[in-house]
C-alpha positions in Angstrom: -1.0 113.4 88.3 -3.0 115.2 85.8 -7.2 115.7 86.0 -9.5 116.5 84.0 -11.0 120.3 84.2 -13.8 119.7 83.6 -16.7 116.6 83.5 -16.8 115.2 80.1 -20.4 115.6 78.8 -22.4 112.9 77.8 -22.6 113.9 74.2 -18.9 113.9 73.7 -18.5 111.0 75.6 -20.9 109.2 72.8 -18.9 110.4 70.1 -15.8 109.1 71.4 -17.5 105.7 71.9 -19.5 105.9 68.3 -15.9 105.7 65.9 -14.8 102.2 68.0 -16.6 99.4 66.0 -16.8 101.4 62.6 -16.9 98.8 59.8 -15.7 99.9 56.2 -17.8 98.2 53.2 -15.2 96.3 51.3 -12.9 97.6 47.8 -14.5 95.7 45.2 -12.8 95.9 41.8 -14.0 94.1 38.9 -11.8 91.1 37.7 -9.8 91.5 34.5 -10.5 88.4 33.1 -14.6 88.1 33.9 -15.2 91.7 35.4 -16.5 89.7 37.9 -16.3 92.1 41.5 -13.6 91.0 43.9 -11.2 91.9 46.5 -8.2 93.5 44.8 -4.7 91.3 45.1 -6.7 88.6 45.6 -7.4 85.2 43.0 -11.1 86.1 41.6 -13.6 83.5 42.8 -15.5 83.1 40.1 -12.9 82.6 37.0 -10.0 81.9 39.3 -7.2 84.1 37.8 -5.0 86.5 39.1 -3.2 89.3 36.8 -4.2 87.6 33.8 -3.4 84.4 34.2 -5.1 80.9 35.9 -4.1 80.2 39.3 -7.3 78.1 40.3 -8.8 75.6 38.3 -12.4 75.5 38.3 -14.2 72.3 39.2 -17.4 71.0 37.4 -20.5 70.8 40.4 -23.1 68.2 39.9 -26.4 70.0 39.1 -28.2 67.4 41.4 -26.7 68.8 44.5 -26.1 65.4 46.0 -22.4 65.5 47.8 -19.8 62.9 45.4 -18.8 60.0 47.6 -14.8 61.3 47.5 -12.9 59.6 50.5 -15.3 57.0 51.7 
């Protein structure tokens, strides 16, 4: 069974342990529609199209902020 030669220093050992929980900022690119930024392949958020065309419709909010009585 093989064995290491030879202790593995602390410095290296850091290293190795530094690149495990890396986190990559996300690929914004701006929407074609609003040049809004968003996730690319992906409906933009704030207009709600995808590859020119509308796949969400947009709902008006209340400007009061109360929540609409919907189900109850």
């Amino acid at each position: 069974m093989p064995v290491p030669k030879r202790r593995t220093t602390s410095s290296k050992r850091d290293m190795r342990r530094a690149n495990y929980d890396k986190v990559a900022p996300p690929n914004l690119v701006p929407c074609s529609n609003c040049s809004a930024p968003s996730l690319p392949h992906r409906v933009c958020a704030a207009c709600g199209h995808y590859r020119g065309k509308a796949v969400l419709v947009k709902k008006e909010s209340s400007d009061d902020g109360t929540p609409s009585a919907g189900g109850q």
